[in-house]
C-alpha positions as CSV (number, residue, x, y, z in Angstrom):
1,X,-13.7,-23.8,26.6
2,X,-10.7,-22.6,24.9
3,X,-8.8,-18.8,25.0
4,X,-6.7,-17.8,22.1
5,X,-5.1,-15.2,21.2
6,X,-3.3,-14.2,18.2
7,X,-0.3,-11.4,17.3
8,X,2.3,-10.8,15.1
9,X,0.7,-8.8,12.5
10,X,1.9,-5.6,11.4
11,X,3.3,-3.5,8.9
12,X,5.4,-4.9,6.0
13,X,6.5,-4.4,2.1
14,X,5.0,-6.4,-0.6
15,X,7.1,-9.9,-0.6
16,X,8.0,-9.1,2.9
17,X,7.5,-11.8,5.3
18,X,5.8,-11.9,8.8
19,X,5.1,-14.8,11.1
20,X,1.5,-15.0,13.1
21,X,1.2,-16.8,16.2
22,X,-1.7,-18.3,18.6
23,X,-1.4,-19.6,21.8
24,X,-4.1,-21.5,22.6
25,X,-5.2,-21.9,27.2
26,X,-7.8,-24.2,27.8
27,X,-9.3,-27.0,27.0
28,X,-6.6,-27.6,24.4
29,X,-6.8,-31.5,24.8
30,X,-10.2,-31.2,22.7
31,X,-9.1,-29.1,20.0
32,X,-9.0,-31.4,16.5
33,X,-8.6,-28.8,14.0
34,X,-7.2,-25.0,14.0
35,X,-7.4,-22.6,12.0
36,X,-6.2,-18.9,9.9
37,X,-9.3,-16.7,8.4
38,X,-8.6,-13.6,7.6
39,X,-11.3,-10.5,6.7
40,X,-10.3,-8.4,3.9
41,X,-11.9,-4.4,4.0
42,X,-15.4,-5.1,2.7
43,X,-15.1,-9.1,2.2
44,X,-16.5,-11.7,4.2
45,X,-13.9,-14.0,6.5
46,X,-12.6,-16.4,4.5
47,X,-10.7,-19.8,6.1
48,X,-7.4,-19.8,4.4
49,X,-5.5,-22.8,6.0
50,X,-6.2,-25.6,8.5
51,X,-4.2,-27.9,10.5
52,X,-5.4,-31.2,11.9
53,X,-4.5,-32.3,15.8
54,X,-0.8,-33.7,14.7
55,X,0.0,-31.5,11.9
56,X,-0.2,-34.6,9.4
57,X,-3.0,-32.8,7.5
58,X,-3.2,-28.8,5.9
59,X,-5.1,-27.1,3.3
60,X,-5.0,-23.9,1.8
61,X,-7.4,-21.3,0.0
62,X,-5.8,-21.5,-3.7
63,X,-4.9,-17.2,-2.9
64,X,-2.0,-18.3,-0.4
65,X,-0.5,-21.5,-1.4
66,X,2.6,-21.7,-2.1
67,X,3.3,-18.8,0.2
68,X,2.1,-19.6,3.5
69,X,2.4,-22.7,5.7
70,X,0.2,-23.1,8.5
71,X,1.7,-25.1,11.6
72,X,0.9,-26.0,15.1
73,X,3.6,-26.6,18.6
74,X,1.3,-29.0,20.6
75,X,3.9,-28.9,23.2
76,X,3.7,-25.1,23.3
77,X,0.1,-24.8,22.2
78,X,0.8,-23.0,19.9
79,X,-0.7,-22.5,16.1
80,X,1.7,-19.9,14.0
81,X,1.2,-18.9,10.2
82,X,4.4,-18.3,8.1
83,X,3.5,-16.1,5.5
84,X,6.3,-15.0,2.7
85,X,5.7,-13.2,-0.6
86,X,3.2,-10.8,0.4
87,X,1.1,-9.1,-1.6
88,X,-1.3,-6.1,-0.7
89,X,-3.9,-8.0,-1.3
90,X,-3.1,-9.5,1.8
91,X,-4.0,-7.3,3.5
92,X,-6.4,-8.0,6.1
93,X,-7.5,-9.0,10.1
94,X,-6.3,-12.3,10.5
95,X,-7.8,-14.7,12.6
96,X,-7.1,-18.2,14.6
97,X,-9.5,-20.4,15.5
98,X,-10.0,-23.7,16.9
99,X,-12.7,-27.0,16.4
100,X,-13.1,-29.8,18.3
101,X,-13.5,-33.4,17.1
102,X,-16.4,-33.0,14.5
103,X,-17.4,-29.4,15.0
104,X,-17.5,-26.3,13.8
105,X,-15.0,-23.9,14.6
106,X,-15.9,-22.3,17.7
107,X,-13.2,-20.7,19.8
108,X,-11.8,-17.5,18.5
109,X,-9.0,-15.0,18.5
110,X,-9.2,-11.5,18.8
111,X,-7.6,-10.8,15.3
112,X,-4.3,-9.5,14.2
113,X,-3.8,-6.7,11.7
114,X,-1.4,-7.4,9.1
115,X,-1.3,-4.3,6.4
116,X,1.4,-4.9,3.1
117,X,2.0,-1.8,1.7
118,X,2.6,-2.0,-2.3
């Protein structure tokens, strides 16, 4: 099993910056791959960057590259999300999740709210 729980969200100005984190309890020593969604009003979730056990590997939904870079603090087990140039499209509940070797994403956290006002 693995606990997470996300914050940082919050209010900002389109191409403001904020910075989400994760910290991950647990059964960390299983996770493989982590993970941002986020669930824009009346959209489905959508996975928008993913980070492999070391960090060596990311990818990003074609909406946020180029503006934010996903990273992880195995030391600190913690997973963070820079994310510069926002747009109000941005707008959303962001999530962090977690898979282990081969899986499916399974562990979640509770959301953070981040809301860029145009």
């Amino acid at each position: 099993q693995v606990h997470l729980v996300g914050s940082g969200g919050g209010l900002v100005q389109a191409g403001g910056s904020l910075r989400l984190s994760c910290a991950a309890s647990g059964q960390t020593f299983n996770i493989e791959y982590m993970g941002w969604f986020r669930q824009r009003p009346g959209k489905d979730r959508e996975l928008i960057a993913r980070i492999d056990k070391i960090g060596d590997y990311t990818s990003y939904a074609d909406s946020v590259k180029g503006r934010f870079t996903i990273s992880r603090d195995n030391a600190q087990n913690t997973l963070y999300l820079q994310m510069n140039s926002l747009k109000p499209e941005d707008t959303a509940k962001y999530y962090c999740a977690a898979a282990f070797g081969g899986g499916a994403f399974a562990y979640w956290g509770q959301g953070t709210q981040v809301t860029v006002s145009s």
